[in-house]
N, C-alpha and C positions, 0 to 999 in steps of 0.2 A: 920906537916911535909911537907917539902915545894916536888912538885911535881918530883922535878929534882935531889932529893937525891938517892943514892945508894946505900944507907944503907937499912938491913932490914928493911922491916916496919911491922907495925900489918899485921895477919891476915884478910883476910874480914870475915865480920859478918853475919846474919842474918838480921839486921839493914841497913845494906850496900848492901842487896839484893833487902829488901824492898823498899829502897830511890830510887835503879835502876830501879824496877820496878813501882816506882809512877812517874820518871821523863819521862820511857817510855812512858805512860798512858798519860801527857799531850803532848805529842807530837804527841797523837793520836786525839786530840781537831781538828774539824772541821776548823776554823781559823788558827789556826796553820799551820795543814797540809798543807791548802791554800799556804799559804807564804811559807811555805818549796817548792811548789812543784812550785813559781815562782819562787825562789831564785835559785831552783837548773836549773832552765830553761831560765833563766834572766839575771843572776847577777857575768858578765863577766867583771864587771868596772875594768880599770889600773889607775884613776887618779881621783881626786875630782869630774874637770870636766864631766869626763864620768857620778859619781857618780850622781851629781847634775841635768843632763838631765837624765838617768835613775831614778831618784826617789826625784824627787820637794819636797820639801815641802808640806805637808799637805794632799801629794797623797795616793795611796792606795798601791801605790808600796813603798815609803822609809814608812808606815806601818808594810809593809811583812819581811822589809829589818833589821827594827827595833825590829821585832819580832821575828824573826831569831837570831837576832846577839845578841840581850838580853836575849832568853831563852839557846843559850850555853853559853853565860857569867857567866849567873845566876850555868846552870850546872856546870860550870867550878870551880865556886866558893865556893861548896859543896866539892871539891876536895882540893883546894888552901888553904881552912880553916880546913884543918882532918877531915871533918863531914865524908868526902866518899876516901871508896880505891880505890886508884889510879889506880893501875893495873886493876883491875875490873871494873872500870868507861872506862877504854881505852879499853879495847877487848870487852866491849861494845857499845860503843859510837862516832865511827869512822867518825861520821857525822859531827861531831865537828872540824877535822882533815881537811874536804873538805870544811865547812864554813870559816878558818881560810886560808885554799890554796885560797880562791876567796878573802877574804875582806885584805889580811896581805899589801897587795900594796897602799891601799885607810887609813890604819887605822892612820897611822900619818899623816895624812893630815885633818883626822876629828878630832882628837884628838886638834890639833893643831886652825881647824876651830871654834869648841865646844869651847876650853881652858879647854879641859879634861883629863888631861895627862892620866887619871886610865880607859880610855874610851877602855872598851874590854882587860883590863887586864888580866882578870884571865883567859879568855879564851886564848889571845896568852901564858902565861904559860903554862899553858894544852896542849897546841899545840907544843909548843916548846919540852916538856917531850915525847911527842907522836912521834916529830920528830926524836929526839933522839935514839928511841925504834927502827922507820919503817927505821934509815941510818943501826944501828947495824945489823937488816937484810935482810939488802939491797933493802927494797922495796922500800924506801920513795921515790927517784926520778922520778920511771916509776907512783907512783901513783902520784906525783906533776904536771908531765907534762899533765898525760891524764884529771887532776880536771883543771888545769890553760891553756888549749887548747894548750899546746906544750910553754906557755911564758914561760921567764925569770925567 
């Protein structure tokens, strides 16, 4: 069921507790955390350029950045394929929300640089459902501008 329908959906599971709770678990990995806690301290890029002098090639910051934006992809994609409830993956998982408000300016430009079209897909889906959810009420703006320092 694709993330943006508004139609009933299943229930969550037991199963869809468990998967929330093993993807928290890896985001509790020393390395990870690392990268989450530059990204979230770091990773203010509007533009390839920026991107590119923020995080070279082979650095240890497009690393952090890569590992960021691949383990919500990967999350996102538990969601995008029915393995995981929707609803339940977003009122848990708001991080995903704030990863997408910093990279959503830079991603068709890598997309584009890579020749990746599906590069971070399932995660702007996810994001996009999510946005849908935070305009209906009404928060989504005051928390876009305070993740995106007041931009565009």
């Amino acid at each position: 069921m694709s993330p943006t329908t508004s139609k009933m959906e299943r229930p969550a599971t037991y199963e869809d507790a468990n998967l929330l709770l093993r993807l928290f678990e890896l985001r509790r990995e020393e390395k990870l955390r690392q990268a989450r806690a530059w990204f979230n301290k770091n990773f203010k890029v509007t533009n390839l350029e920026e991107y590119q002098k923020l995080c070279p090639l082979g650095s240890d910051e497009n690393a952090y950045y890569r590992m960021v934006a691949s383990y919500w992809d990967m999350a996102a994609s538990f969601v995008t394929s029915g393995i995981l409830h929707r609803e339940l993956f977003a009122q848990n998982s708001r991080e995903l929300l704030f990863v997408w408000e910093r990279i959503r300016d830079i991603v068709p430009a890598l997309r584009e640089a890579f020749k990746n079209p599906k590069l971070a897909k399932n995660l702007e889906t996810v994001a996009n459902a999510m946005i849908e959810e935070e305009k209906r009420q009404g928060s989504y703006e005051a928390f876009s501008a305070m993740v995106r320092g007041s931009r565009p």
